[in-house]
N, C-alpha and C positions, 0 to 999 in steps of 0.2 A: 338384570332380571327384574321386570316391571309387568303390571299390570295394564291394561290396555286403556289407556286414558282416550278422555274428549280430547278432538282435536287433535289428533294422532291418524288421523287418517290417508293424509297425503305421505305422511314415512312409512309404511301400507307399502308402497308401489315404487319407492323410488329406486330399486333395483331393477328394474323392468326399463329404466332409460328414458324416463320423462322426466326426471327433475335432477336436476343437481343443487347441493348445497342449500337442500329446502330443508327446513328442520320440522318439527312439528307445528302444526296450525291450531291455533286457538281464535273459537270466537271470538270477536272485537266488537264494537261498534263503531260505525263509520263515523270521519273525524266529522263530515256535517250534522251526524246524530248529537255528537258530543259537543259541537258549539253551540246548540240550539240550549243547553243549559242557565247557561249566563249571558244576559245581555252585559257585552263588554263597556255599555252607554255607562251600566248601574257602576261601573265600579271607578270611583272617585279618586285614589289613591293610586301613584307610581310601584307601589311594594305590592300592592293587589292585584294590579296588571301585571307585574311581573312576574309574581309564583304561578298565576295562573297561567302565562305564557310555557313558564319552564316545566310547569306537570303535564300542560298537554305535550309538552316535546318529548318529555319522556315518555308517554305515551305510544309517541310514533304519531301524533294526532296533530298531523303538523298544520291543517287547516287551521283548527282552533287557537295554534300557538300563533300564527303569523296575525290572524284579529287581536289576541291579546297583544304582541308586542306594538301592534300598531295603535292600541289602547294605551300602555305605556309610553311611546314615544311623543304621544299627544300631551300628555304629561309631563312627558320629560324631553324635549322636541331634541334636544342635541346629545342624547346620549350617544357614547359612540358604541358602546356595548349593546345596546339594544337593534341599533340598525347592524351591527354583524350577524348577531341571529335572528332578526325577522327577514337579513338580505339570503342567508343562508335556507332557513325556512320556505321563502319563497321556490328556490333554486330545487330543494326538495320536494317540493309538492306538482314541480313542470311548471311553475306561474312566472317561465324567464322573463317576460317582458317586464312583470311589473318590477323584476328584481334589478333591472338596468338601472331604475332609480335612484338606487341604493350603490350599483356597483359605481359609479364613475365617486361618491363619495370616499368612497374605500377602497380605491385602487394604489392607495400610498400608506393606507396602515397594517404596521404589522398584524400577522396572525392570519389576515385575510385577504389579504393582496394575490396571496398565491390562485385562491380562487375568483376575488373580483376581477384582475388582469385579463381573467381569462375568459370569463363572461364577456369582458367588452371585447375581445378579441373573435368570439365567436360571433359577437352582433355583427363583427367589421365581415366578417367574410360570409355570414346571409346577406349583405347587403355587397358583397362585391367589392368591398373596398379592403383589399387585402395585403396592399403596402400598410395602413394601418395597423391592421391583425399581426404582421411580421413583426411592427416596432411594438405593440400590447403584448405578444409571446415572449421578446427578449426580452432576458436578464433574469426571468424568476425561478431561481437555479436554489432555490432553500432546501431542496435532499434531492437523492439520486431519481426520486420519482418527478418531485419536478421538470427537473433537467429530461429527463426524459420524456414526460409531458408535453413541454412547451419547443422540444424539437422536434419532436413530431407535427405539431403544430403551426410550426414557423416554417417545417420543408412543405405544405403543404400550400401556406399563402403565398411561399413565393413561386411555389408551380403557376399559384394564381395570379401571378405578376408574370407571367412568360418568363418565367429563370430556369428552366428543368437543370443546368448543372448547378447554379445557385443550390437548389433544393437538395439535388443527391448529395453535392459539398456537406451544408448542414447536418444531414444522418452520419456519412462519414466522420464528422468531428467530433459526435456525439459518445464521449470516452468514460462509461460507470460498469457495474458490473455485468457479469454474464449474462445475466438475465435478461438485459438492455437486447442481445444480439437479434433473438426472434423476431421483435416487435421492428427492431431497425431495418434489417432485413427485407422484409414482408411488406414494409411501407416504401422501401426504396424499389422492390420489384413493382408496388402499385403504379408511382409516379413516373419510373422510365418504361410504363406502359402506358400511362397515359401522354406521355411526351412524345410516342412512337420510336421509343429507344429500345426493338424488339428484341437485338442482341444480349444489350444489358438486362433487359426484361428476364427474357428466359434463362439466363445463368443466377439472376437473386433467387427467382422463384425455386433453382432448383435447389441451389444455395440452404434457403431457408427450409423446404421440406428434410432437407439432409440431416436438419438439425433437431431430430427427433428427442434429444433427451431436454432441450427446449422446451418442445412440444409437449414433454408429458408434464412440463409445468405451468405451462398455458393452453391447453389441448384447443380451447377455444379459437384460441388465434393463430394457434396451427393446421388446424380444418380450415379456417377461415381463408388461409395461406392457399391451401389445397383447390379448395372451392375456385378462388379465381386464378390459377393455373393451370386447373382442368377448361376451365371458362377460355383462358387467352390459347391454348392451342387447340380448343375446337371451332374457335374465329379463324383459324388459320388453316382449317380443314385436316386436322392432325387427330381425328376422331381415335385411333388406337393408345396414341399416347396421351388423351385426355382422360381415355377408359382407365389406365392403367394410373396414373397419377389419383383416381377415384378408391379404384379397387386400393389400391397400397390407404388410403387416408380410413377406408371401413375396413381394414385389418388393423389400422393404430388404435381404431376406436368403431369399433361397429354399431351398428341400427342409429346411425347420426341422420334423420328425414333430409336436411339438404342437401346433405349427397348421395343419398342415395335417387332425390327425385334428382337431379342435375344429370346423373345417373342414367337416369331413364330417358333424360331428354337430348343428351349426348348421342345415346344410341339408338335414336330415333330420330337423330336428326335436327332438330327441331334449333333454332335461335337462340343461344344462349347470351345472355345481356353482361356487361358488367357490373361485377360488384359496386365499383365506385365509380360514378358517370361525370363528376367535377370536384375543386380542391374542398370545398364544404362538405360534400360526404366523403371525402377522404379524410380531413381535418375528423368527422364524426366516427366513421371507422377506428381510428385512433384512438378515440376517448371511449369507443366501446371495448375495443381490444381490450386496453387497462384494465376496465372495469371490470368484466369479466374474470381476469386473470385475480385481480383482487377477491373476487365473489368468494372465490375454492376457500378462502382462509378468516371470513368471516369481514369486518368492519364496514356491517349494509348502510350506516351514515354516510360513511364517502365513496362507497358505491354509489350510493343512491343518485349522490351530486355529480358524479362522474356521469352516470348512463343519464341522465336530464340534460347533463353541457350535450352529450352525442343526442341526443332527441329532438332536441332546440337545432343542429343541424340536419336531420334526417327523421322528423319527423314519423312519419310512417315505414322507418325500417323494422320489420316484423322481431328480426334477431335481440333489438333496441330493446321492445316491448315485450320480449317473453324473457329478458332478464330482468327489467324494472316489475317484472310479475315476482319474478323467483325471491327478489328483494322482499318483496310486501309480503310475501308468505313468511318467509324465516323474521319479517317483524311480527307476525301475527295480524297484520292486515287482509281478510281474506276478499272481504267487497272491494276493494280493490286492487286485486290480483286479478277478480272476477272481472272488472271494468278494464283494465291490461290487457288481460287476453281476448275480451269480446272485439277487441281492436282491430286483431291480428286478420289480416286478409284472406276475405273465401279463397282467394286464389292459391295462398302461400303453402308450401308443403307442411308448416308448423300447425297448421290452422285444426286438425284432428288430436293433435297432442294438444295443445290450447283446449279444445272442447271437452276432453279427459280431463284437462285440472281445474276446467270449471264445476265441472259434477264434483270433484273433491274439497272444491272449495265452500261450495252450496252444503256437503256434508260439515265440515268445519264452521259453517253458523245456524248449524243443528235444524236444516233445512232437508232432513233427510230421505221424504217423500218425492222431495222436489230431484235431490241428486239421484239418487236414484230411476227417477224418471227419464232425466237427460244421458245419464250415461246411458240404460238400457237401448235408447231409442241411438246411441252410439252405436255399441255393439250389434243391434239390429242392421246398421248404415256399412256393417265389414266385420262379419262374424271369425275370419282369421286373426283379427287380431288381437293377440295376446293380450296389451294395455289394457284395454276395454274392459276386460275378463279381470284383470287383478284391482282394475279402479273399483269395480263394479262390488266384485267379491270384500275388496278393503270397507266396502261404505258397512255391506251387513255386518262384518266384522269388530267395524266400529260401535255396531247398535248389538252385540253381541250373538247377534242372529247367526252362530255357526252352521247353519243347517243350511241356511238358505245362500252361504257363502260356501259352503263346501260343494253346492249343488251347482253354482256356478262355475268353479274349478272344474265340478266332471262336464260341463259343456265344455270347456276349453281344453281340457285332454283329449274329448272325444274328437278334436278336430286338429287331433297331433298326431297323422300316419307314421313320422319318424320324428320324435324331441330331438334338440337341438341343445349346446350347452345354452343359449341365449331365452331357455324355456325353463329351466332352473326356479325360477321364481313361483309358476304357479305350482309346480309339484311342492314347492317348501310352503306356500301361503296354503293348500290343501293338506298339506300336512299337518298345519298348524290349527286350523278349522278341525279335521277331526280328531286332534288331541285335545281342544279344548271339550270335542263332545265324546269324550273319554272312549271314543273308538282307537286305540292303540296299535290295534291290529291292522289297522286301517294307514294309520299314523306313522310309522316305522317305516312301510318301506316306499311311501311317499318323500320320507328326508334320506334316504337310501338312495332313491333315486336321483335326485338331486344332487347329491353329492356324484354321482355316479354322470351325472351332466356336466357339473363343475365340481372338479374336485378341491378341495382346501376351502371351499365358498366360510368364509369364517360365521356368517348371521346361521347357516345349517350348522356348521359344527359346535358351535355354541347351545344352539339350540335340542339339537339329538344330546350331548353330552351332555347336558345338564340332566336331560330328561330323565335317562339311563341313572345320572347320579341321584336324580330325584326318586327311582323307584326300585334304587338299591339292587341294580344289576348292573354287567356289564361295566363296571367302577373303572377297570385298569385303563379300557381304551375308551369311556364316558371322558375320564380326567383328560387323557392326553389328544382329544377332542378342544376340549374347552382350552388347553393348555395353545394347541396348536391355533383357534382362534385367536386368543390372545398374542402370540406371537407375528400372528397378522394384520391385527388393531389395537397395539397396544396404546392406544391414545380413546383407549371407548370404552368411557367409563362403565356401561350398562356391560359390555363381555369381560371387563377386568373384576367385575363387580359378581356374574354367572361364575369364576374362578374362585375369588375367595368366597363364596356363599356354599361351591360345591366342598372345599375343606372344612366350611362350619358344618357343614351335613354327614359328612365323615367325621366328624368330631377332632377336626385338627386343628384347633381352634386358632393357636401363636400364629402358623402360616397364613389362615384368615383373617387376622387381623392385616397381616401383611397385603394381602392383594386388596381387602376393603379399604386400609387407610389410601391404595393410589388409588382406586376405584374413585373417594369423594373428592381427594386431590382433583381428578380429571372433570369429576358432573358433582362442585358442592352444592349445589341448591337443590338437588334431587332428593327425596322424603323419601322413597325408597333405601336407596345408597345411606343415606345416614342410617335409617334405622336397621340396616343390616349389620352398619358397625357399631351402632352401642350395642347390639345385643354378641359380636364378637370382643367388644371388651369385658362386659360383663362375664363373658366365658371365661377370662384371662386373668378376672380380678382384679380389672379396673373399671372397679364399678361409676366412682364419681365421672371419669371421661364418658361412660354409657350415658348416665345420667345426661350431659350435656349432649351426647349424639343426640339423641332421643328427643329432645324440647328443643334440638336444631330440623329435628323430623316433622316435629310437630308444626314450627312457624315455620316448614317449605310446603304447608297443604297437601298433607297425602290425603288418600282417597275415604270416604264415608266410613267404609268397611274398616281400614288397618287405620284411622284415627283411635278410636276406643281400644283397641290391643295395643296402641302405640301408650296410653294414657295409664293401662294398666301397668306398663311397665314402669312407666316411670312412676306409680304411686306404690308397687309391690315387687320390684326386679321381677328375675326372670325365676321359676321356680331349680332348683338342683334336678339332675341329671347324669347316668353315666355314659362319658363318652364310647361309642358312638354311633348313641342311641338316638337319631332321630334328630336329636339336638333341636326340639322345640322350633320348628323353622316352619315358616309360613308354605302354602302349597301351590304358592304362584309360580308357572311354568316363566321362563324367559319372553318378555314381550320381544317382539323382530327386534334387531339392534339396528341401531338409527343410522343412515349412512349419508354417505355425499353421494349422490349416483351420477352418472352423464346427466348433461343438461336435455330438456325435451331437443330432441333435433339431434 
């Protein structure tokens, strides 16, 4: 239960199936704004180059980190710690070439080997020499991702040695856990289709879609699976059973743009190409697969290096580029997410979703005349679609403009003859616009409806239940709303957080402490979330733990408004009350709860 912060505008939409795993966006400045600070000439000292290196890394400001380490190594020419992360640096910023200078040093020292091995093995097989690439890929077997990595990699180079059984051998031996099977799978139907082994081809591929609980753990790589099995039997003129290998992949996961345009061109006849046309974008396919599959669960560091190794082979793969986007947003990189997506090809089906997260991005560096601009002039280019409608509406949202956000909603209903559950979003984001402009009436049976599209949708049910518990009706089925969300997110700290705020408002304060302390468990750095639970310990009479919630609320920056309430608390508690009366609670509705959504496409 949050207020609507800067920079929050891209978690706005991403139920609507343009983002996945984006979190909220915060202005940044770009890392060349940020090198422009220090000349790295002026600074004289190895310790000075090096904090400076390490704060812009933490930053995410990896331009400026990679000048400073190269300012340190001048200093200190043989560290070997320093050329691990400006080699790494490099690697994250897409600057592979200069980073080969660095990898053939470090292709025997621990720590880093796992990834210099495999830079120089990617060079080996840009450059066609892929009996090297096979002997650079063996042996770096340090966890099961490894191992899985660098087999992928090595059935690829020795496709590219003319071995297609060599290669399928390699996937077969490749013995780690379950996980392992989709990717092995998927890669072994690529290569004995590139080897013209169509029998074996089309028993992996069906092999691998069969393996749907797989899929819901890599969904990426199991569309992707989809995509070129629909691709290899409408080569073969098997137009019914490509349709239907389509339709079956937008029922595991609908409004995915590649297959749906693949879709269109299936059945229309039309050329469809391979996904992967030689061993180097097969080798790249692989390292985006991972990657991806990594995204869903956080760690955008070695995402990051993972989708750069696939970039460095397939440069202009759109798929490539609208993940290394997804990346830079959940750092808080938005200029270049913006510079990612402007990449993406007019031609490609992703190229309209890309244009939707540039206006959200341009919103997120408080550019908001400009986003504005560009989305409208979106939704102008294909007034159906919905995206357009909830980007659009998110941006006034963000600038608090309910009015002119609720106004764009009613365009987008008014071009809804029959809703659909996949329409869900804009009646709850119109809901939530005219609840904030205390239209109620208005408000209710827009998340009514909603739920009535998708039911159990847990961001509505959090949402209506709270409201309800907020305005002291409808308590029995508000709570087992918000309860039911919870049972569906119970890893979300903002809906765990709606649960025990709705018991502090009932004055049930023991249980609210209970669902607040997992709530900060889940989001501790949230200034929110803390100072909901010092002021449910204070209920409880443990005042000193308040105290410390409270000045833990204080240094995570809440907002302008609940700073000075938060400060009154901690210099005068909270005043006496009976419960369960009101219990002194702030009058912030539920901001959307933050989600992973499908990725664009």
């Amino acid at each position: 239960m949050r207020q609507m912060a800067k920079g929050a505008v891209t978690a706005l939409i991403l139920a609507a199936g343009l983002s996945t795993a984006i979190q909220p966006v915060f202005a940044k400045e770009t890392p060349a704004e940020s090198a422009k600070r220090v000349d790295p000439l002026t600074i004289s000292s190895f310790s000075g180059a090096f904090l400076a290196a390490r704060t812009a890394e933490i930053d995410k400001d990896f331009t400026s980190a990679t000048i400073y380490y190269k300012r340190a190594l001048v200093l200190d020419p043989n560290n070997q710690d320093v050329e691990k992360s400006l080699f790494l640096g490099l690697i994250a910023q897409g600057d592979f070439d200069q980073a080969l200078k660095y990898a053939e040093k470090l292709k025997l020292v621990r720590g880093v080997s796992r990834f210099s091995t495999i830079a120089l093995g990617i060079d080996a097989m840009r450059k066609r020499d892929y009996k090297q690439a096979d002997t650079l890929f063996a042996g770096n077997n340090e966890s099961d991702l490894d191992q899985l990595v660098t087999g992928l990699l090595s059935a690829w180079a020795k496709l590219g040695t003319d071995a297609p059984k060599a290669a399928l051998d390699t996937l077969d031996r490749l013995d780690g856990p379950p996980w392992f099977a989709l990717f092995v799978s998927y890669h072994r139907a690529l290569i004995a289709e590139a080897a013209k082994m169509d029998d074996e081809a089309r028993k992996t591929f069906e092999a691998t879609l069969a393996n749907q609980d797989a899929g819901g753990a890599a969904p990426d790589t199991y569309l992707r699976a989809a995509e070129a099995y629909a691709g290899f039997l409408a080569r073969k003129g098997e137009k019914d059973a490509a349709l239907k290998v389509l339709d079956n992949a937008d029922t595991f996961i609908s409004g995915r743009l590649p297959i749906l345009s693949l879709r269109n061109d299936v059945r229309d006849g039309k050329e469809v190409r391979k996904l992967v046309k030689n061993p180097a974008e097969g080798a790249g396919e692989a390292m985006y697969n991972i990657a991806s599959a990594l995204n869903q669960s956080g760690g955008e560091d070695f995402v990051r290096v993972y989708l750069q190794f696939a970039r460095a082979l397939n440069p202009t793969n759109d798929m490539i580029l609208l993940q290394l986007a997804s990346v830079a947003e959940q750092q808080q990189l938005p200029k270049e997410a913006i510079d990612l997506y402007s990449k993406i090809s007019n031609r490609s089906p992703l190229k309209r979703a890309a244009e939707l997260q540039i206006g959200l991005n341009l919103a997120d560096l408080d550019q908001k005349d400009e986003a504005i601009k560009h989305l409208r002039l979106a939704l102008e280019q294909d007034k159906s679609d919905m995206r357009a409608y909830l980007a659009l509406g998110g941006v006034y949202s963000s600038q608090e403009n309910y009015k002119a956000a609720s106004e764009v909603y009613d365009e987008a209903v008014a071009t809804l003859s029959a809703p659909e559950r996949a329409n869900w979003n804009i009646f709850y984001q119109r809901g939530i616009a005219y609840e904030r402009l205390k239209q109620w009436d208005k408000a209710e049976p827009d998340f009514r409806k909603a739920l009535e599209l998708f039911p159990d949708q847990p961001q509505v049910l959090n949402y209506l239940g709270y409201s309800w518990v907020d305005m002291n009706k409808n308590l029995d089925e508000g709570l087992t709303m918000i309860k039911r969300a919870v049972e569906l997110r119970p890893s979300d700290g903002y809906i765990v957080d709606s649960l025990g705020w709705a018991y502090y408002r009932l004055g049930r304060f023991p249980e609210a402490v209970t669902e607040l302390e997992r709530a900060v468990s889940l989001k501790p750095d949230d200034p929110v979330l803390n100072d909901h639970l010092g002021d449910a310990y204070w209920r409880v009479g443990r005042k000193l733990e308040a105290t410390f919630q409270w000045s833990h609320a204080v240094d995570r920056k809440p907002t302008d408004i609940e700073l000075p309430k938060i400060r009154e608390k901690l210099a005068n508690g909270l005043p006496d009350i009976e419960p369960p009366a009101a219990a002194d609670a702030d009058q912030n509705k539920p901001e959307p709860a933050k989600t992973d959504a499908d990725k664009k496409g």
